[in-house]
C-alpha positions in Angstrom: 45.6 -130.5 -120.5 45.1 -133.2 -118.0 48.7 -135.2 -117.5 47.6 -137.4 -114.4 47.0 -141.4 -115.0 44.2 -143.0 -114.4 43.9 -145.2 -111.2 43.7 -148.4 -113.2 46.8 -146.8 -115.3 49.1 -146.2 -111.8 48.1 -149.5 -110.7 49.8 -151.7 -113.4 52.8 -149.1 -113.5 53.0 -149.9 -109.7 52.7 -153.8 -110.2 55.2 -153.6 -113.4 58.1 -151.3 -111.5 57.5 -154.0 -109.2 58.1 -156.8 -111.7 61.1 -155.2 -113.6 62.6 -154.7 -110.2 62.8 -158.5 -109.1 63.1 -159.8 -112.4 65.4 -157.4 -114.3 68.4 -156.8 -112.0 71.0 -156.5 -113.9 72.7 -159.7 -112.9 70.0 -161.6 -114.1 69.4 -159.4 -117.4 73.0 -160.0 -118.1 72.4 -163.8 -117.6 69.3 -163.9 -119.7 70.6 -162.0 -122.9 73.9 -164.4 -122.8 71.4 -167.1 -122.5 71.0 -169.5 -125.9 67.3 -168.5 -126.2 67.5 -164.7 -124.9 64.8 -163.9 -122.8 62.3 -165.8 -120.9 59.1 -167.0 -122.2 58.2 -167.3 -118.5 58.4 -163.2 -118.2 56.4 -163.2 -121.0 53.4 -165.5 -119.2 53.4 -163.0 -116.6 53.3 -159.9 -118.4 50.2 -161.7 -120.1 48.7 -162.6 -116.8 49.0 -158.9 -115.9 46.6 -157.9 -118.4 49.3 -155.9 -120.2 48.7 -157.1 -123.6 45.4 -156.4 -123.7 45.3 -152.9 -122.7 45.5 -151.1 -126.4 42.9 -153.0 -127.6 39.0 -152.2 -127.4 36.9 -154.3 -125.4 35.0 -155.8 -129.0 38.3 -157.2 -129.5 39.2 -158.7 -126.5 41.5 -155.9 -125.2 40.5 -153.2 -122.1 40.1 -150.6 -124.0 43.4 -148.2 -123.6 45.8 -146.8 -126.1 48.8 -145.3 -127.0 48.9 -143.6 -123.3 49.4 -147.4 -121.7 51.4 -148.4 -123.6 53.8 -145.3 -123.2 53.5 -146.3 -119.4 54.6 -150.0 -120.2 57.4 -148.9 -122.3 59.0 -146.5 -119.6 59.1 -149.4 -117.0 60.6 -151.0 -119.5 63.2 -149.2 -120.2 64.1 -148.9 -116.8 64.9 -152.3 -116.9 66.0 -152.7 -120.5 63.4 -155.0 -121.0 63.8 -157.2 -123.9 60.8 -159.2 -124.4 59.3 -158.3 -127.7 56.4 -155.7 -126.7 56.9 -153.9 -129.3 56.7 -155.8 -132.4 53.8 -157.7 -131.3 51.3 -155.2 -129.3 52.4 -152.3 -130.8 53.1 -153.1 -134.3 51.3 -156.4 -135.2 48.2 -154.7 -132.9 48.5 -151.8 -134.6 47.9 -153.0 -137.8 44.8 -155.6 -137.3 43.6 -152.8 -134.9 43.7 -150.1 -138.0 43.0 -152.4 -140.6 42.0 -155.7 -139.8 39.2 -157.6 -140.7 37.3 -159.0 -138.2 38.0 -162.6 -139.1 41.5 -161.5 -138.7 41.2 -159.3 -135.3 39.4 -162.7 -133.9 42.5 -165.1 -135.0 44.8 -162.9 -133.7 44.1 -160.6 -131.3 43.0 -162.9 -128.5 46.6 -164.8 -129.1 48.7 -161.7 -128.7 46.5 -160.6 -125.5 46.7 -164.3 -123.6 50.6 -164.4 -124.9 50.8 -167.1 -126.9 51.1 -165.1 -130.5 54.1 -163.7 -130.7 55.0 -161.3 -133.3 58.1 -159.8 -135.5 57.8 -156.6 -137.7 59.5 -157.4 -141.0 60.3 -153.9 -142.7 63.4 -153.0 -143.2 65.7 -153.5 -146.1 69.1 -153.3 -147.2 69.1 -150.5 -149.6 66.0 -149.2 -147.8 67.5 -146.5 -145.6 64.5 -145.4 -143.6 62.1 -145.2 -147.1 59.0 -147.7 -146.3 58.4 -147.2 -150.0 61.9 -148.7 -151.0 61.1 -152.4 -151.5 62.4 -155.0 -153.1 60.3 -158.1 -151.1 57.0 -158.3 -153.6 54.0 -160.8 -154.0 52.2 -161.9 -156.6 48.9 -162.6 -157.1 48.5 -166.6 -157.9 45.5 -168.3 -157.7 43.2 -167.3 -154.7 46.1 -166.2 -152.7 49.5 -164.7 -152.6 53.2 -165.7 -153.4 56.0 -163.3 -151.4 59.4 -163.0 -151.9 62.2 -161.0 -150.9 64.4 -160.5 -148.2 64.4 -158.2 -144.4 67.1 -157.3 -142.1 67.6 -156.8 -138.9 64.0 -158.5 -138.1 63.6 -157.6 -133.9 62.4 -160.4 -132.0 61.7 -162.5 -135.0 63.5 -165.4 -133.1 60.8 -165.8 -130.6 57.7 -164.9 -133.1 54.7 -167.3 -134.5 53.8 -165.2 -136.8 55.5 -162.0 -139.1 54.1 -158.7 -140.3 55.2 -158.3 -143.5 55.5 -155.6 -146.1 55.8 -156.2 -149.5 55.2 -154.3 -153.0 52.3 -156.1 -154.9 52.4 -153.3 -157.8 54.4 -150.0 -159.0 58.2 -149.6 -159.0 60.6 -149.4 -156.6 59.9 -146.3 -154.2 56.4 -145.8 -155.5 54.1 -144.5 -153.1 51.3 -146.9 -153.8 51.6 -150.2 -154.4 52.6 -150.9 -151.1 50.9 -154.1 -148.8 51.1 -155.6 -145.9 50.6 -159.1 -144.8 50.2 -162.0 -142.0 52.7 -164.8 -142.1 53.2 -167.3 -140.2 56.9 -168.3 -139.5 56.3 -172.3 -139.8 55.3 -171.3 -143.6 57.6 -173.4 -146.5 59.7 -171.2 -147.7 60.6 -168.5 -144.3 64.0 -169.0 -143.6 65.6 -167.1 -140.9 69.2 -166.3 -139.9 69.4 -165.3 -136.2 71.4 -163.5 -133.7 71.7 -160.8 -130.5 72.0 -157.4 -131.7 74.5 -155.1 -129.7 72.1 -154.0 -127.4 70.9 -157.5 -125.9 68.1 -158.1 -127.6 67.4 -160.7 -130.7 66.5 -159.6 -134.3 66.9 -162.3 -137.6 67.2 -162.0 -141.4 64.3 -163.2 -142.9 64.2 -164.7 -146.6 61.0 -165.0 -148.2 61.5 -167.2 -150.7 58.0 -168.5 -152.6 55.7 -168.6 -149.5 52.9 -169.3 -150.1 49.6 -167.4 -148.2 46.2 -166.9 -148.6 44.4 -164.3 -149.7 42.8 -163.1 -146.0 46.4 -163.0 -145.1 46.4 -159.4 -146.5 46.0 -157.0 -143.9 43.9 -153.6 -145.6 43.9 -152.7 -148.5 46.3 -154.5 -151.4 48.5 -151.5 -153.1 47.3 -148.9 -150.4 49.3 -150.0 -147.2 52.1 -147.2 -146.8 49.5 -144.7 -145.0 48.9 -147.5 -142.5 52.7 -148.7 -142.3 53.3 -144.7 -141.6 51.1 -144.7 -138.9 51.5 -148.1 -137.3 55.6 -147.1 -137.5 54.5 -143.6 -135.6 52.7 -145.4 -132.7 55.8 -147.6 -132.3 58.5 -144.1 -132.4 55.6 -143.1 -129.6 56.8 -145.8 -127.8 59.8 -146.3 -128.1 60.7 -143.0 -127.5 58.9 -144.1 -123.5 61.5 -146.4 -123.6 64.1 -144.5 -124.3 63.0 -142.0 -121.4 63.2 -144.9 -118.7 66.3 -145.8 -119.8 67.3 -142.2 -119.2 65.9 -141.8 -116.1 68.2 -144.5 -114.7 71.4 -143.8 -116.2 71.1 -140.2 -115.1 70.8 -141.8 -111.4 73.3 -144.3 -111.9 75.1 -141.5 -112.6 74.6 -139.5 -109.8 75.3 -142.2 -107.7 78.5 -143.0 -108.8 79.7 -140.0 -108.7 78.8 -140.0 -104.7 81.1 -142.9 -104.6 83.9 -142.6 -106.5 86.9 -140.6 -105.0 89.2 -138.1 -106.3 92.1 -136.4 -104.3 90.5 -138.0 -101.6 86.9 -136.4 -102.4 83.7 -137.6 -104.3 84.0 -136.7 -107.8 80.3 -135.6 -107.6 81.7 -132.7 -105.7 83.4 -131.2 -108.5 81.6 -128.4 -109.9 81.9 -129.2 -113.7 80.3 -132.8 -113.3 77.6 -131.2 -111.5 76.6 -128.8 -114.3 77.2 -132.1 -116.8 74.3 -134.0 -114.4 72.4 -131.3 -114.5 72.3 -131.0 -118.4 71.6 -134.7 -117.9 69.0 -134.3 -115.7 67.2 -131.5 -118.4 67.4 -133.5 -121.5 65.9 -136.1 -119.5 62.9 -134.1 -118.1 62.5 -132.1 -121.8 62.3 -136.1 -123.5 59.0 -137.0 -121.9 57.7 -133.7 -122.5 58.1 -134.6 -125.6 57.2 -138.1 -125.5 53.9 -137.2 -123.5 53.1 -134.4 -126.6 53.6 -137.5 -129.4 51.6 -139.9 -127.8 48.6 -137.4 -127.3 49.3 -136.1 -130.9 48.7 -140.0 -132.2 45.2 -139.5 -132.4 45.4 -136.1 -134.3 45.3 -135.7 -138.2 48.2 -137.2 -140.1 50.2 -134.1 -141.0 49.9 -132.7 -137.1 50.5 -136.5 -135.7 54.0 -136.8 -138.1 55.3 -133.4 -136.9 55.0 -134.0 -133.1 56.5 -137.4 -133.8 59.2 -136.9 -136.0 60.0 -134.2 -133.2 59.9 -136.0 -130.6 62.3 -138.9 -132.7 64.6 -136.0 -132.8 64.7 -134.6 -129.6 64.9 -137.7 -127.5 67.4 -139.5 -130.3 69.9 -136.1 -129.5 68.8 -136.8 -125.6 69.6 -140.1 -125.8 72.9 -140.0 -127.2 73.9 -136.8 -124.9 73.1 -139.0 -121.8 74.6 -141.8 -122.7 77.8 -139.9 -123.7 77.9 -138.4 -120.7 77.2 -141.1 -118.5 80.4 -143.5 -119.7 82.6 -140.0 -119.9 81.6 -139.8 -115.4 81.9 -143.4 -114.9 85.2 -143.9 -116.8 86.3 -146.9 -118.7 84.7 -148.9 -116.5 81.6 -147.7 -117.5 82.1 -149.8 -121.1 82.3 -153.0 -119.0 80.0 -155.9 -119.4 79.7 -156.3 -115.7 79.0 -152.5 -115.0 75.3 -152.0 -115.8 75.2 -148.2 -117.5 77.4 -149.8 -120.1 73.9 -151.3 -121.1 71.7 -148.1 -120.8 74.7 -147.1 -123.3 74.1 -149.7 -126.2 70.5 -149.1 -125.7 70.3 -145.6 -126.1 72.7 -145.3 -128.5 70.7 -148.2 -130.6 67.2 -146.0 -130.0 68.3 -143.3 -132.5 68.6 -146.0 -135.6 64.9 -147.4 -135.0 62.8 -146.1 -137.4 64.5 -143.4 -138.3 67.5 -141.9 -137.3 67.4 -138.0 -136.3 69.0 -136.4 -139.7 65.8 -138.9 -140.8 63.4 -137.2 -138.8 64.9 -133.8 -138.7 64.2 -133.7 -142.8 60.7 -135.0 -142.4 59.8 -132.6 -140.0 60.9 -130.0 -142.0 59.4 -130.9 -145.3 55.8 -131.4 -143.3 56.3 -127.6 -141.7 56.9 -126.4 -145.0 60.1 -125.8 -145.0 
């Protein structure tokens, strides 16, 4: 199998290192997520102007003609630098769906907004009593006139404070938990009736609750099919696991050095602590969860393409793997640096929240561990 990138592919990983590295220091980082607005719309411009928003999509749409495989790459530079512009929710997820499923009246609307930068989207999923269960909804619409009425209410809405628009899913049919019955929809944020409660979320990004309550939308604001939307939800959800689990790995990869480096530094009985044999061993357990994560992170995002039983296993897997890497890195790395290490002006106390966060998205890994059990039969 044939893991090298594409020249086009090393290029913008190239430009973006470049990027995260002048931009996202983590002086400045730390300025921007205590910031009232929290982030920068002006990052945003420029990620635009580098073409990378366009990149998953097909050239009919507007896009380059890429995939999952770029946007892995864009999510490990950003984890590097705990990026916290909403990539995410509105290529991944919001593309994801009007790539799978959209109409073409909706792919024009849309598409060419989230591509030049000026469409911004939030996912709106999750649920209070939901625990991981896309099926467990509450949030419905009804059918009224030519068009839809939605009500309901999600939590922990990422990036919602900076979107235009929502993706939204809702039951239209069945009871609670049903499998079918399940739809998702376009909204826009200005619509009467979306109210939104915001706030920064431990790990320095921005999420919202978002009440629903009678908003109105019309009936090509349905994205697929009505009643049939959790198969698309499952695998719009997958792509973003893909990703995020890049992001996770880029994270990784600097802590692990941070750590490293520190422990060049810091002095014990007049000595480096990195001199120690037992903290070696520790950085070198580090150092293999990392490297076995994007094995596993390259093997999901290649599986995304496969059949839906094989392309569940390799993610849930992956969830799994890098979720337990995750929180063994980021354990480790506060235990070398100290207390210090849990201090807002020390940067791996950062990488910390964010890893630690990475396991709840989407799944946790008792989630995944079950799922991927129940698909291999088990």
């Amino acid at each position: 199998m044939d893991f090298n990138f594409t020249d086009e592919q090393t290029m913008v990983r190239d430009s973006l290192t470049r990027l995260v590295r002048e931009k996202y220091d983590s002086d400045s980082r730390r300025a921007v997520i205590a910031s009232e607005s929290g982030w920068r719309p002006e990052i945003w411009s420029q990620l635009a102007e580098l073409g990378l928003f366009g990149m998953p999509f097909a050239e009919e749409d507007g896009g380059f003609g890429g995939g999952a495989i770029d946007s892995m790459i864009v999510m490990e530079e950003f984890g590097k630098g705990l990026v916290v512009e909403p990539y995410v929710p509105t290529v991944v997820c919001a593309g994801g769906f009007l790539k799978h499923a959209g109409t073409a009246a909706q792919k024009a609307e849309h598409i060419g907004g989230i591509v030049d930068g000026s469409r911004i989207f939030a996912f709106a999923y999750a649920e209070a009593r939901a625990r991981y269960d896309y099926a467990n909804l509450e949030s419905t619409a009804k059918k009224v006139g030519s068009g839809y009425v939605l009500n309901g209410h999600k939590t922990v809405v990422i990036g919602a404070p900076w979107a235009t628009h929502l993706i939204v899913t809702v039951r239209t049919s069945g009871s609670k938990r049903d499998r079918d019955g399940i739809s998702v929809f376009v909204v826009d944020k200005a619509s009467d009736g979306v109210v939104t409660r915001d706030y920064p979320t431990i790990d320095g990004r921005r999420a919202s609750e978002v009440f629903l309550e009678n908003v109105s939308v019309p009936a090509d604001a349905l994205v697929g099919e009505e009643g049939n939307g959790l198969a698309l939800i499952e695998l719009v959800t997958d792509e973003a696991i893909a990703a995020l689990c890049a992001e996770a790995c880029g994270a990784m990869k600097v802590a692990q050095a941070m750590t490293v480096e520190y422990s060049r530094q810091r002095k014990q009985f007049g000595v480096p602590i990195g001199s120690f044999q037992a903290l070696q061993h520790r950085m070198v357990d580090m150092f293999t969860e990392y490297e076995q994560s994007v094995s596993m992170t390259y093997l999901a995002t290649l599986k995304l393409g496969e059949g839906e039983n094989e392309r569940k296993r390799a993610v849930s897997a992956a969830k799994v793997r890098i979720g337990q890497a995750a929180h063994h890195i980021g354990q480790e790395a506060i235990q070398i640096h100290g207390g210090m290490g849990m201090t807002d002006e020390l940067a791996i106390g950062h990488y910390f929240k964010r890893l630690t966060i990475f396991d709840s998205e989407f799944g946790n890994v008792d989630h995944h561990m079950k799922r991927h059990i129940a698909l291999s039969g088990g």
